[in-house]
Backbone as CSV, one residue per row, in Angstrom:
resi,resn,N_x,N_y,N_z,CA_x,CA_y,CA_z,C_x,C_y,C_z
1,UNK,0.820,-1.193,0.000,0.000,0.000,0.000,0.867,1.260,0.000
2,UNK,2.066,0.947,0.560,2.950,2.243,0.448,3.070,2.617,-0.862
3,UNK,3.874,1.634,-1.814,3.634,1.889,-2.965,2.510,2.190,-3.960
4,UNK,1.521,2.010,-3.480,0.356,3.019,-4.031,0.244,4.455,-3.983
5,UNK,0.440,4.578,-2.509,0.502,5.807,-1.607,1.422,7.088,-2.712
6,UNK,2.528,6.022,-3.018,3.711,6.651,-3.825,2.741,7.095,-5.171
7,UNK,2.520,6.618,-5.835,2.287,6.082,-7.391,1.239,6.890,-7.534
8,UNK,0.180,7.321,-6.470,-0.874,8.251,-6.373,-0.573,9.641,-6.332
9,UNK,0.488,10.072,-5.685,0.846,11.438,-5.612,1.463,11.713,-6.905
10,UNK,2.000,10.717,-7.216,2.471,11.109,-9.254,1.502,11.185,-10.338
11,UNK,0.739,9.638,-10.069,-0.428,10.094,-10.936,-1.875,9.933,-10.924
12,UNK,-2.367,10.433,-9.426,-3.579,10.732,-8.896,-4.280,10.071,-8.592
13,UNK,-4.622,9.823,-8.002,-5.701,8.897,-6.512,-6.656,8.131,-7.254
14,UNK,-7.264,9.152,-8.493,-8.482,8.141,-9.057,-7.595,6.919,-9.738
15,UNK,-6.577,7.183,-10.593,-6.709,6.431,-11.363,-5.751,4.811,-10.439
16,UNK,-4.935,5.357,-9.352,-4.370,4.370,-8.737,-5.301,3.364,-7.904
17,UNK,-6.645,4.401,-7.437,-7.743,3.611,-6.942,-8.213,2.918,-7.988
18,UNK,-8.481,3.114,-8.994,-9.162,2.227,-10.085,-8.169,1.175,-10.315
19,UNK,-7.063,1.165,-10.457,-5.543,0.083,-11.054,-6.389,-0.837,-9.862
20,UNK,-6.309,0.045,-8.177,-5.771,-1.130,-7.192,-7.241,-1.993,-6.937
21,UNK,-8.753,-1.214,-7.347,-9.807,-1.760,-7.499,-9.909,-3.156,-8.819
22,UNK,-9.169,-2.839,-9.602,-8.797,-4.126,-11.013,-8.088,-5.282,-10.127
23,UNK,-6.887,-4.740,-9.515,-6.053,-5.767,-8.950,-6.958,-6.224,-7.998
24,UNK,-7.626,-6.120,-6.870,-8.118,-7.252,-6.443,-9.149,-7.633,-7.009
25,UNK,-9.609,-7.457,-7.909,-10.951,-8.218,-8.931,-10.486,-9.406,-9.625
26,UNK,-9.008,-9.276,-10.135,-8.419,-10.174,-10.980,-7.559,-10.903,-10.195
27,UNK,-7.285,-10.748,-8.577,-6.042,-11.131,-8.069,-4.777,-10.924,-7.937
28,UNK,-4.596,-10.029,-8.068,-3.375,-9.767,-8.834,-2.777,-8.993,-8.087
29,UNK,-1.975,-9.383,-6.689,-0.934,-8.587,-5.629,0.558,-9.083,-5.776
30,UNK,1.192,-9.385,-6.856,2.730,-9.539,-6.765,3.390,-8.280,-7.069
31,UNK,4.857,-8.615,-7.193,5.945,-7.152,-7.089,5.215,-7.151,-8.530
32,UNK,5.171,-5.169,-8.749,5.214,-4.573,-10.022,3.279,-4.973,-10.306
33,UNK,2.437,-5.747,-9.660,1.234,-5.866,-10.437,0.782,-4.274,-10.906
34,UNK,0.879,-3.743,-9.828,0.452,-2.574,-9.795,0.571,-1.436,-10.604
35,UNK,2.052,-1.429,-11.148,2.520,-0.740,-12.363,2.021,-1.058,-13.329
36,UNK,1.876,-2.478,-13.717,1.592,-2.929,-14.917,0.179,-2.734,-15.009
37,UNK,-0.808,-2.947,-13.960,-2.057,-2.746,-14.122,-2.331,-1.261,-14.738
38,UNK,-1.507,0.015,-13.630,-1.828,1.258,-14.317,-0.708,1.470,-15.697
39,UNK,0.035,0.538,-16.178,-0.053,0.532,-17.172,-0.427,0.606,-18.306
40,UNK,-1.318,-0.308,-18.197,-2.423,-1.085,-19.272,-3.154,-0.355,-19.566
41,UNK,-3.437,0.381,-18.003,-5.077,1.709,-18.122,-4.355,2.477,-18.937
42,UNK,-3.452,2.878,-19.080,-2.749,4.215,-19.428,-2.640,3.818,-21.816
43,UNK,-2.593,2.797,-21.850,-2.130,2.489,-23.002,-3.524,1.963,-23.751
44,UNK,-4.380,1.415,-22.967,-5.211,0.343,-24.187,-6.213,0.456,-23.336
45,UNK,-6.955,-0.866,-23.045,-8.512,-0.596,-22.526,-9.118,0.142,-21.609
46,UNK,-10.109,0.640,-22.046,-10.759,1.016,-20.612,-11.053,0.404,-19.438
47,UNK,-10.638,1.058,-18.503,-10.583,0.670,-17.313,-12.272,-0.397,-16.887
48,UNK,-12.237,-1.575,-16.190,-13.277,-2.041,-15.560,-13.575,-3.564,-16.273
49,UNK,-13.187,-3.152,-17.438,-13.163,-4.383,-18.698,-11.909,-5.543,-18.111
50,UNK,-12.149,-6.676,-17.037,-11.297,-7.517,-16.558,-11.910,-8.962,-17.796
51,UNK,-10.344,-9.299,-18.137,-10.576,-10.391,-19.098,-10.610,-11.803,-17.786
52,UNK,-11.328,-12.679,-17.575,-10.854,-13.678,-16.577,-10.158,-14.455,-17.063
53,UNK,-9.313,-15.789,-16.729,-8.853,-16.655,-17.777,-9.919,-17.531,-17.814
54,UNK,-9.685,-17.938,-18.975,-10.878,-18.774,-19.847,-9.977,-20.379,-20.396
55,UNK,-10.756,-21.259,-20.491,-10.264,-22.542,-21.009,-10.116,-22.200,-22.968
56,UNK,-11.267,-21.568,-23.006,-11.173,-21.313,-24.893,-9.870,-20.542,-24.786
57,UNK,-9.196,-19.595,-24.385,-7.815,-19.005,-25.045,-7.540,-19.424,-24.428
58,UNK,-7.115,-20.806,-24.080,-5.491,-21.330,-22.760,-4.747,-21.811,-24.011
59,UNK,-3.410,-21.726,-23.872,-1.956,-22.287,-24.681,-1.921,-23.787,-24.023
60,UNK,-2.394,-24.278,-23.405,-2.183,-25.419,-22.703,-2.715,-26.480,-23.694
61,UNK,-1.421,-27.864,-23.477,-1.565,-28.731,-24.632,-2.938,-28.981,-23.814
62,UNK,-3.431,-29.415,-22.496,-4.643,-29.826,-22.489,-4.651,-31.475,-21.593
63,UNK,-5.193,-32.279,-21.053,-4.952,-33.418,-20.176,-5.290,-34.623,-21.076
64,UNK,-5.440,-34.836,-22.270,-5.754,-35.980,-22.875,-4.715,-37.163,-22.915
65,UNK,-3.674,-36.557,-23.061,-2.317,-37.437,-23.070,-1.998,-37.741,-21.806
66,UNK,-2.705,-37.435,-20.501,-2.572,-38.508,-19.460,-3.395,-39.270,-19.408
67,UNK,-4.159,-39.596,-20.284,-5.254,-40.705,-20.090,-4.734,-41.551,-20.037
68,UNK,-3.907,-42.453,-21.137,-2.809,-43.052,-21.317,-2.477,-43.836,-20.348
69,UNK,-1.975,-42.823,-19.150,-1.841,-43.387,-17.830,-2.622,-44.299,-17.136
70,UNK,-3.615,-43.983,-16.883,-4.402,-44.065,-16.216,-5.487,-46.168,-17.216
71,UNK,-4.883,-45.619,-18.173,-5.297,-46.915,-19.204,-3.817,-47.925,-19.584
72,UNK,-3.638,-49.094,-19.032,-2.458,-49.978,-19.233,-2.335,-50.777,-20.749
73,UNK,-1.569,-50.297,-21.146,-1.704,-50.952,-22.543,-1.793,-52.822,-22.579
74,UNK,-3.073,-53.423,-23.133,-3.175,-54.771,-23.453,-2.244,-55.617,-23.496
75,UNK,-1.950,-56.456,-22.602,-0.671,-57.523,-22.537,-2.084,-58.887,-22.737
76,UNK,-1.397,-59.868,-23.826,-2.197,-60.858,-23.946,-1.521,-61.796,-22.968
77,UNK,-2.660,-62.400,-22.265,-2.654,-63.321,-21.226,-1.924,-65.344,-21.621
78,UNK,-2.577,-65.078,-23.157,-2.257,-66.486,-23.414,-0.992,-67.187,-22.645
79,UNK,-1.009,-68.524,-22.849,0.292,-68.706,-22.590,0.766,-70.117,-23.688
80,UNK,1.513,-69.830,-24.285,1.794,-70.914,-25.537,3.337,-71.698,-25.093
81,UNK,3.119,-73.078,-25.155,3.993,-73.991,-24.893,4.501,-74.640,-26.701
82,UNK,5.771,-74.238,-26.167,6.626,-74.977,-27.644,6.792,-76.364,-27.251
């Protein structure tokens, strides 16, 4: 909060209240969130517009390829005498 405190007297109470009102909507308390949040306001969307993460835009290959696991590949049981 100090560093708000800071960041407000440079560039004014509303808009650091609005950054720090985004950051806890989205979660978002690590080093620098805060810059980057009034970043963002400062460059591109309007403020209030929080994207959540979503499964439709994830980069993630996705859990199908542990199924695999969970399924033992077929060993035939027979047993054949020469």
């Amino acid at each position: 909060m100090a560093r708000a405190v800071e960041l407000a007297t440079v560039l004014g109470y509303d808009r650091v209240d609005q950054a720090l009102g985004l950051a806890a909507t989205a979660g978002r308390f690590t080093d620098d969130d805060l810059l980057s949040i009034l970043g963002h306001i400062a460059d591109s969307i309007p403020a209030g517009e929080v994207v959540p993460a979503d499964e439709s835009h994830s980069v993630q290959n996705g859990t199908i390829g542990w199924q695999a696991l969970s399924h033992p590949p077929h060993v035939s049981r027979e047993l054949t005498v020469d």
